[in-house]
N, C-alpha and C positions, 0 to 999 in steps of 0.2 A: 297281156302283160301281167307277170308275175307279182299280188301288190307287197308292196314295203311293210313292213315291222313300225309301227311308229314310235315305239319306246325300247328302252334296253330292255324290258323283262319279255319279251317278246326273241327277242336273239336266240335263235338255238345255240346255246353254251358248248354245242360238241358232244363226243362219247365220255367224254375221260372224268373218270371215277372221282378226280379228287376235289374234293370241297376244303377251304380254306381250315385252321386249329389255327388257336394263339400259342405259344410256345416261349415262356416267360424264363430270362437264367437271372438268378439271383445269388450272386458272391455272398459272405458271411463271416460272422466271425466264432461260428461255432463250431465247439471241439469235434463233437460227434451229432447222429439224427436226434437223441435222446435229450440232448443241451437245447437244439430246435424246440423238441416238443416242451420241453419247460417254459421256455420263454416264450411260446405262442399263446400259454395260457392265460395270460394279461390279456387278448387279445381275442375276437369273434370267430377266430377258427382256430383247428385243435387239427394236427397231424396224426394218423391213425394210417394203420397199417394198411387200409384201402384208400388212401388217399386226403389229401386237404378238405374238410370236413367246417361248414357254418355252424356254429352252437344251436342256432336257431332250426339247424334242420337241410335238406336238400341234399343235392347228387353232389358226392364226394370226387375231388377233381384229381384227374392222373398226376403225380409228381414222382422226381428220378432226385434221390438227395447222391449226394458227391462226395466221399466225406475223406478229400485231400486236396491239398493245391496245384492251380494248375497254370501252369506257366504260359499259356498260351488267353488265361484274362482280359490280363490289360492290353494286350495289342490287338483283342476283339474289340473292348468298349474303347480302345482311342482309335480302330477305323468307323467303330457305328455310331459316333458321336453325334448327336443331332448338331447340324451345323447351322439351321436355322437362325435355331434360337439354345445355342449351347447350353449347357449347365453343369458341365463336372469341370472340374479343377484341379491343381496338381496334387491338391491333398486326397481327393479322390478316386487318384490313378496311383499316388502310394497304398491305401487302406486297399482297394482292387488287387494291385501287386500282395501284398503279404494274407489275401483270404484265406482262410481254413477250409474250409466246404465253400459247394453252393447247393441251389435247390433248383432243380429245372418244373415249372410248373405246366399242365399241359391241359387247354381244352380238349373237347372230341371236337369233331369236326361239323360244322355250320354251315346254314345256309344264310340265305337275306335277310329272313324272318326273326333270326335269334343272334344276328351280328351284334347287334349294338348293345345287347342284353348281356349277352356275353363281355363285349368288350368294358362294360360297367364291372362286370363281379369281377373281371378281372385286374381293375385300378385296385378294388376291395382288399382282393387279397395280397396286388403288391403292398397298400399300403400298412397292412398287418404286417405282412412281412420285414416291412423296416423297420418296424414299431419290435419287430422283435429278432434284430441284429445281421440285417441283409443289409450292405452297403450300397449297392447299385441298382439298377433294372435296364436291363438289354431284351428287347424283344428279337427273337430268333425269326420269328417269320414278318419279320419288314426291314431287321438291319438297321434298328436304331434302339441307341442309348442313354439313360439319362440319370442323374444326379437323383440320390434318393432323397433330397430336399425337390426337386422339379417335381418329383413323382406323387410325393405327397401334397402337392402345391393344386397339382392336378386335379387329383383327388376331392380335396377340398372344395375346389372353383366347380366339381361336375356335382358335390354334394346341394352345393349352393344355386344350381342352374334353375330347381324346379325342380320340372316335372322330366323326365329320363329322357325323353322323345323333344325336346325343345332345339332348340338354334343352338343356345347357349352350352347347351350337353353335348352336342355332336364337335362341336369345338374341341372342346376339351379332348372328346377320344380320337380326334384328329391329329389334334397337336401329342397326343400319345404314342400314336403307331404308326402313323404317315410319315415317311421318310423323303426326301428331295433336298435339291436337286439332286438324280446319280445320273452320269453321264455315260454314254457311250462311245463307240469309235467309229459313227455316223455323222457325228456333230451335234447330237440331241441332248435334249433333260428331260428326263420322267419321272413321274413319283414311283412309288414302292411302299404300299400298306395298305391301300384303299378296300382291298379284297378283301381285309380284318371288319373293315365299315359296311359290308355289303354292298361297293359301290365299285365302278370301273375307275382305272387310273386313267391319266392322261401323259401326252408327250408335247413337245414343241420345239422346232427346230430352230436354233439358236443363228443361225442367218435369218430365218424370217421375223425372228423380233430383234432388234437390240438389247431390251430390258426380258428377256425371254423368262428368265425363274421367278420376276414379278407375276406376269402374265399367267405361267404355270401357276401359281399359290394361290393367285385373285380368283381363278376360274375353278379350282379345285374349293377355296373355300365359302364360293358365291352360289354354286351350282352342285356342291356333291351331295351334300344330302338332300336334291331336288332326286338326283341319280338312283340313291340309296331308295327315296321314295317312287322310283321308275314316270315321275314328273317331265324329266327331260328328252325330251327327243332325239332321234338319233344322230340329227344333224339339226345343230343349233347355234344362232345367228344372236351375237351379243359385240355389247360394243365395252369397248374399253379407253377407260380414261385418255391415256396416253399414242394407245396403238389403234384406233379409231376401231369399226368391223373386224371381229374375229368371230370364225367359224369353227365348232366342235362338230368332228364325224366319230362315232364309234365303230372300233373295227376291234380283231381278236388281237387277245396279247400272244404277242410274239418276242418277248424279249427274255422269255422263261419257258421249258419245256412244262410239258401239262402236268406232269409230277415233282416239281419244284415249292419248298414252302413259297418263294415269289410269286410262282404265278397267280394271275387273274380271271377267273373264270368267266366275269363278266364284261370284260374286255379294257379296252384304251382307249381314249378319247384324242382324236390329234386336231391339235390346234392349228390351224391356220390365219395368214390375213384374207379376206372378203376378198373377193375381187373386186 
């Protein structure tokens, strides 16, 4: 017999070339790129012609600046609203409406080892960036949006977590780029961002729980960064509050082609009850 894998980092991930980029749009209220780079100056990174650049030093990061309104905004950030745990508001879906530019900011592309490192510098630089006249933050590669008050809120909560690799930290970049429940036309709910964390998503089919986007959130945020740390096994037997025995199987993400910002390289986790 063939043996088993006994943790995700053991899954062969497949052929396909693509590894996960964070992909940050930021609305604004500046005239032109030159009006940006004035007002960044207040602030730890400096706009230069190769890219968004730390004072302190490091690899200056890809950005695409916009420098017109786009009418197609605010019916982005009002379907990727984190529904969660919402946070923009209708004065924030007017200021959205009326932006002057935005700025699209862009990692290269990551593996496991530089997820979370990444997903840190990249709070950093949203939160500059509304420090110097960026109204919102929508993450393009998970399809979620939030209030540039949430965003520096964030920020703040992951400055104060400690140490970058804590419980407390990986929260925070969860609650950033993890998107759920999104539904399908199976019956299911699955995340969408976990790929950003270095971790697999998960699904759950909404007959087999009642309370199914509990279920979903509790398991994702009990168990994912065990995932991210390849801790969890590929099938894993935990019990829940309410729904007594549930079982986690890891299998490939199939709800995204392999060159989709969605997809997940490192697979899906489906929920089931125990038998």
């Amino acid at each position: 017999m063939k043996p088993q894998p006994a943790n995700a980092s053991e899954v062969p991930e497949g052929d396909s070339p693509y590894h996960p980029r964070i992909i940050l749009c930021f609305p604004g209220v500046w005239q032109n790129r030159q009006d940006l780079e004035e007002r960044l100056t207040s602030t730890a990174f400096r706009l230069k012609e190769t890219g968004l650049t730390e004072v302190e030093g490091g690899d200056a990061i890809e950005v695409q600046f916009v420098g017109k309104q786009d009418a197609r905004m605010k019916p982005a950030f009002e379907a990727s609203a984190c529904r969660v745990r919402p946070s923009l508001s209708p004065a924030d879906y007017r200021a959205i409406e009326t932006h002057r530019a935005a700025l699209y900011v862009l990692t290269g592309r990551f593996g496991r080892s530089t997820a979370l490192a990444l997903g840190a510098r990249m709070l950093e630089v949203g939160r500059a960036l509304l420090d110097a006249g960026a109204i919102a933050v929508k993450c393009e590669s998970s399809g979620i949006s939030h209030s540039g008050g949430r965003w520096k809120e964030m920020a703040d909560r992951f400055r104060k977590a400690g140490k970058p690799d804590s419980d407390a930290a990986w929260q925070v970049l969860y609650e950033a780029y993890v998107r759920l429940p999104v539904a399908n036309e199976s019956g299911q709910i699955f995340s969408r961002g976990m790929h950003l964390l270095g971790c697999p998503d998960a699904i759950v089919d909404l007959q087999e729980f009642p309370d199914a986007h509990r279920v979903l959130e509790g398991f994702l945020r009990t168990f994912g960064k065990a995932a991210e740390s390849n801790m969890l096994p590929l099938q894993h037997a935990f019990k829940d509050e309410k729904s007594g025995r549930v079982v986690s199987m890891l299998e490939p993400c199939s709800h995204y082609p392999a060159e989709h910002f969605f997809w997940n390289r490192w697979g899906c986790f489906r929920l089931k009850r125990a038998p």
